[in-house]
N, C-alpha and C positions, 0 to 999 in steps of 0.2 A: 679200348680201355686197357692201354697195358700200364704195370707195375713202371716206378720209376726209382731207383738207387735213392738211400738217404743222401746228403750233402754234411762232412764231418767239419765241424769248425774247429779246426787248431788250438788247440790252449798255448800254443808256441809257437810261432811259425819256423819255416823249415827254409833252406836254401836251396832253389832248385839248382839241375847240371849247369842252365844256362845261365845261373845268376840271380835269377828274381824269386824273390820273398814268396812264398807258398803261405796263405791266412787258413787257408779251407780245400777241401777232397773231395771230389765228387764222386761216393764210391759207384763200383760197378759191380752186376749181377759174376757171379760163378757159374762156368759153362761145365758141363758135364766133362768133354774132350777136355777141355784145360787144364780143369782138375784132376783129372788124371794123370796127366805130365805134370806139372806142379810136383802133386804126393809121387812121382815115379822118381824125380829129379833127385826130391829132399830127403828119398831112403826114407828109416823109421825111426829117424827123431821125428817126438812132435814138435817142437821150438821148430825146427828145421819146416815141420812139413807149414806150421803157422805161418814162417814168413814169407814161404815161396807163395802164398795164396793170400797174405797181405800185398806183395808186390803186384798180386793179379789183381784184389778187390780196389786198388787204390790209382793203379796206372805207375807207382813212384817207383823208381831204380832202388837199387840199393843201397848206392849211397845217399840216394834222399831218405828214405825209410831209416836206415841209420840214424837219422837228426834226430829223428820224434822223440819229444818227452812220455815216458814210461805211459803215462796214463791216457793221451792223444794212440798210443800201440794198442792197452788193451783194449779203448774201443773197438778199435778197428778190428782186434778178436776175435771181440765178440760176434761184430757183425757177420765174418766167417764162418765163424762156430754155426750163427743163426743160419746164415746162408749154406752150409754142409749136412746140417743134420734136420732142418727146419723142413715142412712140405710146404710147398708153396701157395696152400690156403692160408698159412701163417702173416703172411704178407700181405694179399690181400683181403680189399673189404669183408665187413663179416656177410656171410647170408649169398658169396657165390659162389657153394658148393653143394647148391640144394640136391643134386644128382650128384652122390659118388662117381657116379661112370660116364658124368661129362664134368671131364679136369678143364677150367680155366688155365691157362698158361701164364706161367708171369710178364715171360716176354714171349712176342709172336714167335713161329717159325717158318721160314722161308721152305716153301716144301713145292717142289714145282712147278716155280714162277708162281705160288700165291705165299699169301700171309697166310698161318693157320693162330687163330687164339685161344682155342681151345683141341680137347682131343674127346672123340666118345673110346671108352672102351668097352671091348667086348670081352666075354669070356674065354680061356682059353677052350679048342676042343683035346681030348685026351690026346688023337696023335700028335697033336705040337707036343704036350708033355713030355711026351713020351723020345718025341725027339731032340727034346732038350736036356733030359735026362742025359743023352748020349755026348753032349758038348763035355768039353775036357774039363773048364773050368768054372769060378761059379759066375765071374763076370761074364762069360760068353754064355751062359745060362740065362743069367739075366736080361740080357741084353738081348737074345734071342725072342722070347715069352714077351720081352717089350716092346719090340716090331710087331709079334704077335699079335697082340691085345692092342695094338693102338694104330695099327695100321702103318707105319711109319717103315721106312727103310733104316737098315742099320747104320747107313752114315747120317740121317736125318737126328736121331737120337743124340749124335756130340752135337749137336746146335740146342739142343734143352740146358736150360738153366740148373743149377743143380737142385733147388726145394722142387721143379717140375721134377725132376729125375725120382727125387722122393717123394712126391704125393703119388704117383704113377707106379712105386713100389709096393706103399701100401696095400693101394687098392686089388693091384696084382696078387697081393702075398694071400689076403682074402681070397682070389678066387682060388688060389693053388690049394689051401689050407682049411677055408671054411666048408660045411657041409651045407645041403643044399637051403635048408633051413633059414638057416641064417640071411640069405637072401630075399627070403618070402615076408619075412618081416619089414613091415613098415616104416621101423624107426631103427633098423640096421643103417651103417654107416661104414 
């Protein structure tokens, strides 16, 4: 059961490189890896960083992207926006997060020679903290404590989707921050 991209239908159609009439967009998921070249590429404009990650969610060059009528763009914003900042419970069905600490995945991951579609996490132990602490920055912090708790190798992680990237945060940031408490509750989340 994995997630599948909306399909955007053009209020205008568009002219592809090779010629033919573009009606509809089949968008596509944001890869963690990607997006980070993307926003590395487009510096700190946001306009900038939007369009490098509309070229990514939609497949189109730039001089196709170029064509689009204003309002056919900010969809496709939005669906960016949703797909960068959204966890990837947001997308799928309601009711398959019943375990915080088993993440559905939106799209599988190819994790040595198998499919994986979900991840259990676990808790961090304090020496990982502790040696995460010592990483220089906060993305290799991150990123470390996320192999951690999910079992995952660190080149595995740029193959997560980006709302995976963030439900996987969440739950992380819980165990760094929350006390023990909070776990023991039934209707923690």
């Amino acid at each position: 059961m994995s997630w599948t991209p909306p399909q955007h239908i053009l209020l205008s159609a568009i002219t592809g490189d090779d010629g033919s009439q573009i009606h509809q967009l089949q968008l596509k998921p944001l890869f963690y890896a990607a997006q980070k070249d993307a926003l590395a590429r487009a510096g700190d404009d946001e306009d900038d960083q939007f369009f490098e990650l509309a070229k990514l969610a939609t497949g189109l060059s730039v001089k196709e992207l170029d064509q689009l009528k204003r309002p056919d763009y900010v969809s496709i914003a939005q669906y960016v926006h949703d797909m960068s900042t959204r966890p990837a419970s947001y997308f799928l069905e309601p009711a398959t997060e019943a375990d915080p600490d088993q993440v559905q995945l939106l799209q599988p991951l190819s994790v040595a020679g198998r499919s994986v579609t979900s991840l259990t996490l676990e808790m961090p132990a304090l020496r990982a903290t502790k040696a995460m602490k010592k990483l220089k920055t906060a993305k290799e912090r991150a990123e470390f404590i996320t192999a951690h708790c999910t079992g995952l190798m660190l080149p595995d992680l740029d193959l997560l989707t980006v709302p995976d990237w963030t439900q996987l945060q969440v739950r992380i940031d819980d165990f760094l921050n929350k006390p023990a408490d909070f776990f023991r509750s039934a209707t923690s989340k």
